[in-house]
N, C-alpha and C positions, 0 to 999 in steps of 0.2 A: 504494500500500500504506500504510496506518496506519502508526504510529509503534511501537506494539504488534502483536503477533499471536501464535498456534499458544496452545496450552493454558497455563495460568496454574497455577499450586500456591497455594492459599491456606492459609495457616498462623495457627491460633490457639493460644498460652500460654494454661494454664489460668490460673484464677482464683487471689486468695490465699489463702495456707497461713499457718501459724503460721509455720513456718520461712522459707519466702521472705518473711514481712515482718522477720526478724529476721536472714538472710544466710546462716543456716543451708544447708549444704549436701545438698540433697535428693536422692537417688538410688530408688531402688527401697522405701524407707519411705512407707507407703501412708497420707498426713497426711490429710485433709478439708478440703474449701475453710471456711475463718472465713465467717462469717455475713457479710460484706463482700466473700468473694473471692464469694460464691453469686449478690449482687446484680449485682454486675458482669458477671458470667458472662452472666446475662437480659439484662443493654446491649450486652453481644456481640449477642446473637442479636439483636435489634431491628437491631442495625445491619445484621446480615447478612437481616435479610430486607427492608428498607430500599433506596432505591435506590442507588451503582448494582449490587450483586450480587443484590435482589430473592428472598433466598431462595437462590440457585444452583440452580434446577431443572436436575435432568439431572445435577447433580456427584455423582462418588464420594466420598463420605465415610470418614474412618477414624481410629479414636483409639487413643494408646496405653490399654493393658489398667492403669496405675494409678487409682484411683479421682478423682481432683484432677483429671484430663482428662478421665476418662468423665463424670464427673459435672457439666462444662464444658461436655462436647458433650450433655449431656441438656436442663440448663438454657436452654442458646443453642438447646435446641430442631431437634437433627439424628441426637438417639440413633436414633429409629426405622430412619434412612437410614444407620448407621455401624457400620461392621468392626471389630473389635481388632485390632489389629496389634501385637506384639511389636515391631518394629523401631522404632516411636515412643517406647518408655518412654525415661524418662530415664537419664542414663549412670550405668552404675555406679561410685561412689568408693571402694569397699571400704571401707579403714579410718579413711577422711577423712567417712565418712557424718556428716551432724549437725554436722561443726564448720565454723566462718567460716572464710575466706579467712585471716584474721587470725590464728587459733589456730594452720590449718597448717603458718603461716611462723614460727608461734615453736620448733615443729620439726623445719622445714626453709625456711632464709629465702627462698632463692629458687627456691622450686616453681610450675609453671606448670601447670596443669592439661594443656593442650592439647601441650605439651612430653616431660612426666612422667609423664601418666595417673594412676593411684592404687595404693597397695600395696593387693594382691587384689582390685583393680578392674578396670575396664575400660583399655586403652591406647590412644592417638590412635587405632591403627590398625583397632581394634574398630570404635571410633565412625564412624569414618572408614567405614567398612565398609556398616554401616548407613543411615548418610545416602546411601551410593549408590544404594542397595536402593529408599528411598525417592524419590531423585530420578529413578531408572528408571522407576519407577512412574506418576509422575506425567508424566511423558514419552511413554510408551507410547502413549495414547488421545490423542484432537482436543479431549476436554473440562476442565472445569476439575476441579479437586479441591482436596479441604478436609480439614484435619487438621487433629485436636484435642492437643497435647500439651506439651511441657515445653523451658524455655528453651536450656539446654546444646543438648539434642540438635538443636533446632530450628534454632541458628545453624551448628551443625555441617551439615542440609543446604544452608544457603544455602551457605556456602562452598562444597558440591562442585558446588552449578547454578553456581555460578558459575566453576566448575573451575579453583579456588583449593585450596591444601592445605586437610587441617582446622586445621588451626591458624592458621587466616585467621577462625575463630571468637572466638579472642581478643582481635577488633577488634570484635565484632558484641554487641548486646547486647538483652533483651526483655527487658520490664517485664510482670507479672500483666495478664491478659486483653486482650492487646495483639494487635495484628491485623498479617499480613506477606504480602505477596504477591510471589511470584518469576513473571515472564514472561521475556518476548522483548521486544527492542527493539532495534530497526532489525538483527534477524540476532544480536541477540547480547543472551544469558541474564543477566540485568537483574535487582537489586530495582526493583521498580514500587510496591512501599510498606513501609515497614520502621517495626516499633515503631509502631504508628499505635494509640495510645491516645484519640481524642479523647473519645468516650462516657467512661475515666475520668476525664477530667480535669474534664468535664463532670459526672460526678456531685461529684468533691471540691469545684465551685464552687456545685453546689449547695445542698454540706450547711455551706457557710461560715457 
């Protein structure tokens, strides 16, 4: 038996926003990828249809319903073949929407997203909720699948493939149009590639 096996989840962060280049806390505010996150979003897709995923013929695709994902999964070139899904959007922060990490804690010093949730937001156990929904899914079928969406929620499923709490998310982190794949390995629910940005790193050396 391989080292790897059984279906894969592949997971793409959209591209940049104004906000995610500024820390801003993005929930359900429907930003537009920057003319920067749009580019990258096409070196996604080049990668994925590159070897060794070739495209993913045969995978289900599915994005969340905000426009920074959909519009991620059009440019990387898999809108045609892709679902909305509601369970992908990203977590709601109520009344933490828009501000940094930084601002939070000047009014509440030690709040932890993954602990705390947000006032008239979502709480762990929403999210937590959700990321199941998603990891079932992906589970389900013998094939791979691909999803286009947004950081927060994204670490929150690896956490429960990995059936860790959600707040094992607090460890995990994605960077704009960054690529993550959850399998198997050797029997047991594995990252197999996490944060794997090299196309951007590759365009920032190009435009040096």
């Amino acid at each position: 038996m391989s080292a790897t096996e059984g279906p894969r989840l592949l997971m793409a962060r959209h591209g940049l926003t104004e906000w995610a280049r500024t820390g801003q806390h993005t929930g359900r505010t429907d930003l537009p990828l920057l003319p920067l996150g749009e580019r990258r979003a096409r070196l996604l897709g080049e990668r994925l249809r590159a070897a060794p995923w070739d495209g993913l013929p045969g995978a289900e695709v599915r994005t969340s319903p905000l426009a920074r994902a959909r519009r991620t999964c059009e440019l990387a070139g898999f809108a045609d073949r892709a679902t909305v899904w509601e369970a992908l959007a990203e977590v709601d922060y109520g009344a933490y929407e828009g501000l940094t990490t930084a601002q939070i804690r000047q009014r509440r010093p030690d709040w932890q997203l993954w602990r705390d949730g947000t006032p008239g937001g979502e709480d762990p156990e929403a999210i937590g909720a959700r990321a199941d929904a998603v990891v079932a899914w992906a589970r389900e079928g013998s094939g791979d699948r691909l999803v286009f969406a947004h950081g927060h929620v994204l670490c929150a499923v690896a956490a429960r493939w990995l059936g860790q709490p959600v707040g094992f998310a607090a460890r995990l982190r994605l960077g704009p149009a960054s690529l993550s794949v959850l399998g198997v390995q050797h029997g047991v629910p594995a990252l197999l590639r996490w944060n794997d940005d090299a196309h951007v790193q590759a365009d920032e050396d190009g435009r040096d």
